[in-house]
N, C-alpha and C positions, 0 to 999 in steps of 0.2 A: 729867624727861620721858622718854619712850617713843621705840618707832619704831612708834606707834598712829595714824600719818599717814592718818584716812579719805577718801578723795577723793568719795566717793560722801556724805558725810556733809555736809562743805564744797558741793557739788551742791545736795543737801536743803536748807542751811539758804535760800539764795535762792527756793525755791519757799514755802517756810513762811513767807519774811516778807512776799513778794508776793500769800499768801493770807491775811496778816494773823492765820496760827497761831498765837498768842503759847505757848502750853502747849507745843505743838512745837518752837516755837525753844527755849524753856528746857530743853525736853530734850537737847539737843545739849551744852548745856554743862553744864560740873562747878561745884559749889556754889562753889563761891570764883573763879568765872571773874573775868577781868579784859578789858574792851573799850575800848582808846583810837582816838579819832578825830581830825580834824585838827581844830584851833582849839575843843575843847570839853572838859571834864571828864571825865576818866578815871571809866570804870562799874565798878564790882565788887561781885560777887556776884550772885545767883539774884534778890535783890529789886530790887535797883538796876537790873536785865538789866527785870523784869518792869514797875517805873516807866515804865522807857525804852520798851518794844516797846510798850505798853500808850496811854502817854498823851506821851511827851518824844518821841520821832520827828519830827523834822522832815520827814522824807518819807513822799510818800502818794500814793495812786491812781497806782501805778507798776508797770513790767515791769525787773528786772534781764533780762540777757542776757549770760552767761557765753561769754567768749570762747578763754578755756585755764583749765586746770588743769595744775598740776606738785606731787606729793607727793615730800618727802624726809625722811628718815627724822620726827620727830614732826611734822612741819609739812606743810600745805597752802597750796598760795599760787593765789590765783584771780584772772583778769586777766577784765575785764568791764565792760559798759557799764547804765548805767539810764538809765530818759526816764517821767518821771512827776510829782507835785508835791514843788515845795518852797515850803514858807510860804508856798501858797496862787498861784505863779506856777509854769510848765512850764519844767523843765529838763531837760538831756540833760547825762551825763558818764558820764569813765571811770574807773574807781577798779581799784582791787590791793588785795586783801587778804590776810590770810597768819592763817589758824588754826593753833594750835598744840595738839596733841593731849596728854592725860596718858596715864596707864596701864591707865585703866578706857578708853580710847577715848572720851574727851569733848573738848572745845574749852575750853581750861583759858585760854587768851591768844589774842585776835582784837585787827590791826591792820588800820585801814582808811587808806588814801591815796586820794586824790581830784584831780584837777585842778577842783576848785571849794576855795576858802578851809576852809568849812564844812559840815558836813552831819549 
């Protein structure tokens, strides 16, 4: 890894998923990304990325709402809340995630934390 920490980039990817961009989000990240979440199977790669945004998402009809950013050297880390669906009932929570940038400037590693079990 780098010190390719985009902050403006980690910014983007929240408005791309709340607009349902799936070509956009996959653009942020590098072909061999890897995305783990709490209580669900680790995604990797551009296909597995494009499964997931596409049709595996448990959440929908939602607004994130970014509360900080902090970039240090490859990493991004983003503290925020969402209120939108999940499996078809409305929920609100606060999750932290932490992108991790390579050297072309992509999101090579994204962890998501939540105060919900799943998501």
């Amino acid at each position: 890894m780098s010190e390719n920490a985009d902050p403006d980039a980690a910014r983007r990817y929240y408005e791309l998923v709340d607009d349902d961009d799936v070509e956009g989000i996959l653009g942020l990240f590098s072909a061999d990304a890897v995305y783990e979440r709490p209580g669900q199977p680790t995604i990797e790669g551009r296909a597995d990325l494009r499964a997931f945004y596409e049709t595996g998402r448990p959440l929908s009809d939602g607004e994130h709402t970014v509360h900080a950013v902090v970039a240090d050297g490859d990493t991004v880390a983003v503290r925020g809340s969402f209120e939108g669906e999940q499996d078809g009932e409305r929920v609100a929570f606060g999750f932290a995630d932490f992108h991790e940038f390579d050297d072309d400037g992509l999101i090579a590693y994204r962890h998501t934390y939540t105060d919900r079990d799943t998501v």
